[in-house]
N, C-alpha and C positions, 0 to 999 in steps of 0.2 A: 734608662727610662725614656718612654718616645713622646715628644712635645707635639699632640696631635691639636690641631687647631680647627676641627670639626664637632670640638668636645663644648654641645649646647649650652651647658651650663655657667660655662666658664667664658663664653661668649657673649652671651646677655649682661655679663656682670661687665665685662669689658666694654661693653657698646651702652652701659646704660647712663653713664656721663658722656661728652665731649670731650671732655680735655685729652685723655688717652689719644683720640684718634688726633687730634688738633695739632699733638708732640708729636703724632707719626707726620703728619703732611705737612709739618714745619722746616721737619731737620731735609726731607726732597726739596722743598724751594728756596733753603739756605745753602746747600752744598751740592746742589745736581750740577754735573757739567754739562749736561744738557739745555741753555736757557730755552729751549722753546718751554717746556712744562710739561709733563706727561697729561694732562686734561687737554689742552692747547692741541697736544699732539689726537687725540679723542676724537677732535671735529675736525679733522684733516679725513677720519676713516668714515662717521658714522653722515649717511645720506639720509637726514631727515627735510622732507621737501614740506613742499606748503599743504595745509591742512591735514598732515599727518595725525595720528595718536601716537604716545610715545607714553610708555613706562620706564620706569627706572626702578628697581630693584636694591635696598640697599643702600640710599643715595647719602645716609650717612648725613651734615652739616650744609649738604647741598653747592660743596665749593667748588664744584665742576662745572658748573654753571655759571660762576660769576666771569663777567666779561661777555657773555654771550648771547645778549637779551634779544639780539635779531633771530637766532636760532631759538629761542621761546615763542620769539610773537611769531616765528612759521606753525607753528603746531597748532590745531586746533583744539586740544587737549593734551595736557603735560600731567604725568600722576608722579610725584616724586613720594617711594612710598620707604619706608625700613620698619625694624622691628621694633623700635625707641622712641617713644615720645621726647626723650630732649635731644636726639638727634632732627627731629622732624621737627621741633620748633626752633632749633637754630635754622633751621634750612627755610622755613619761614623768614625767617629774621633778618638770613643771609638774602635770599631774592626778594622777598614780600608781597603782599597779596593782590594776584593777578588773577583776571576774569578767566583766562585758561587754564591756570594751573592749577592741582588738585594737591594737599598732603593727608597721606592716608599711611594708617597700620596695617601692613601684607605680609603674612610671611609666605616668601616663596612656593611652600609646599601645598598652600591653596590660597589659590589667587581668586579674589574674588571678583570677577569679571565673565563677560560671557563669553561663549568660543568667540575666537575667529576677532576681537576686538578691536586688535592694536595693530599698527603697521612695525611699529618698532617697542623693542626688549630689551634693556641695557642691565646688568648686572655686572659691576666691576668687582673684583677683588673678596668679593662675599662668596663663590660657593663651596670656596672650598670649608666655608663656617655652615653647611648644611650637612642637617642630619641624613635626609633623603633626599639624595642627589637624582635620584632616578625620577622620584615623586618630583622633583623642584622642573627637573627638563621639561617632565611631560606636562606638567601646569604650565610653563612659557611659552612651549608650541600649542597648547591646545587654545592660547586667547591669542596668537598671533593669527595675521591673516594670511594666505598663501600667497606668498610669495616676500612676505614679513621676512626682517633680519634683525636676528640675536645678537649682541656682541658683548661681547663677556671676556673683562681683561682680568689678567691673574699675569702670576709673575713664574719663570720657569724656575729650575732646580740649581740653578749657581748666581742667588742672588745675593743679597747682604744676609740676611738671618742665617744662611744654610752655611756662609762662609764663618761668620761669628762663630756660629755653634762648631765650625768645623778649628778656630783657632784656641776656643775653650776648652778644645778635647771634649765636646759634646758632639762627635759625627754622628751624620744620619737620625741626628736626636728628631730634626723639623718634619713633621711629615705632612705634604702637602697632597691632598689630596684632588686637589683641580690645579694644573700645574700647565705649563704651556706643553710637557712633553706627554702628559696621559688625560686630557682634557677632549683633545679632536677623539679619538676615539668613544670616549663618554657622549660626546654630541652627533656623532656620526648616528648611532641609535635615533634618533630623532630630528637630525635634520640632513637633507638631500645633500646639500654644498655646504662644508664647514675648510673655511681655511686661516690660515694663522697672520697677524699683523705683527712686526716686530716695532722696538724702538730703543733706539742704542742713547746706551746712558753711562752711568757711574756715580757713587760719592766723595767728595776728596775732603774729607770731613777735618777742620782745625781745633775745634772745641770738645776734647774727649766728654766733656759732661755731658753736651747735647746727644752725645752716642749714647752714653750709658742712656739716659732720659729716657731715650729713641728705643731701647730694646727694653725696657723694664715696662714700657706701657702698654706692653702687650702683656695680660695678664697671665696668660698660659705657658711663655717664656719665664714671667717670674716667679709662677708656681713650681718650675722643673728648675732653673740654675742652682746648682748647688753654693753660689758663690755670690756674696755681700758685692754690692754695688763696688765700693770702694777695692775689693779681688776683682771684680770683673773689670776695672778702669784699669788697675796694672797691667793686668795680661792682655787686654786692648792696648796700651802703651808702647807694647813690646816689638806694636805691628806699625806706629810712627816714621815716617822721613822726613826729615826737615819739618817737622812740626806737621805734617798734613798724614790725615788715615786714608789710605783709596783702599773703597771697597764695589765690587761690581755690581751693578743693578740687572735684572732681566725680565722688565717686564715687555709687557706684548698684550695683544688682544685678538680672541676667536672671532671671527665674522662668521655667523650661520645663518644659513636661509632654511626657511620651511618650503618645499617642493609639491608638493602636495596640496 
């Protein structure tokens, strides 16, 4: 059975508390051996200058932002939008109410904005939770302005989920449908210059609970394991040295420009 994670239903339900995504970006800033931070890492790549517009797509709790507040007060308008009102009021909660920033309900697939809006388009780690990936492109290019940059992080095909599933004897179970490795080509369709940012990472994870935690709250993983938390902490167990679990990370991000 294949754990697709484009499956809306099951998406909504998973995004429509916090806590879920909270246990996922807890156990990266407990065990990354990377201390920059992959968000830290974010505004190394993304060129938002002074009075920009900027979207974000998905923003989730809004924790990519925190730290950043000189990169808020450049923008002349900030829309931090998702699909979840209690994602969208923690993300209030986390920044709080500034005369630029906007939080609004969007979903990707129609954006409500006019063409040509925004200088910049940020969607991390969300498209590959869309139904129409085609509809979601051409709604981002069409409120971007020409010569606007999309960037859109996702994670490639040998990261920690794909490795789990591949140590549970669930191969090829994850299927990722916006992946660092068939992603540039989905966006090529729609944007002139689309090139790829890496960032090298890892997990060296010591507390097998916070692992299990870590993949159970994704809800479409634990509607397909066939195996009780307490089977799946064994056979994670099994992959232990010295008391630490290293598991690979791969994420990255797309930078695309509209040309046109």
């Amino acid at each position: 059975m294949e754990l697709n994670i484009n499956d809306s239903k099951k998406v909504k339900e998973q995004y429509s508390k916090t806590e879920g995504l909270s246990t996922r970006i807890s156990i990266h800033e407990k065990y990354s051996t990377n201390r920059m931070g992959l968000s830290n890492w974010y505004f190394t790549i993304y060129e938002i200058k002074e009075g920009m517009k900027v979207l974000e797509l998905g923003c989730g709790t809004g924790s990519m932002w925190a730290g950043h507040k000189d990169v808020i007060e450049r923008c002349s308008e900030l829309v931090l939008s998702d699909l979840s009102e209690a994602m969208l009021k923690e993300s209030e909660n986390n920044i709080g109410t500034l005369p630029n920033v906007k939080y609004q309900l969007i979903d990707i697939q129609n954006i409500p904005f006019q063409d040509e809006h925004f200088d910049i388009v940020i969607a991390n780690y969300m498209l590959y939770h869309v139904p129409d990936l085609n509809k979601a492109l051409s709604e981002v290019c069409r409120v971007l302005k020409p010569g606007g940059h999309f960037y859109a992080g996702t994670t490639g095909e040998k990261g920690v989920m794909e490795t789990i599933c591949m140590w549970l004897g669930m191969d090829n179970a994850y299927k990722n449908t916006f992946s660092l490795e068939n992603g540039g080509e989905k966006l090529s369709k729609y944007f002139g210059e689309v090139k790829i940012e890496r960032y090298i990472d890892s997990l060296e994870v010591k507390e097998l609970d916070d692992l299990v935690e870590y993949i159970y709250s994704g809800i479409t993983f634990k509607n397909i394991c066939p195996f009780s938390k307490e089977e799946t902490k064994m056979k994670l167990s099994e992959h232990m040295l010295d008391g630490v679990i290293k598991l690979p990370k791969d994420p990255g991000m797309f930078v695309a420009v509209k040309t046109d």
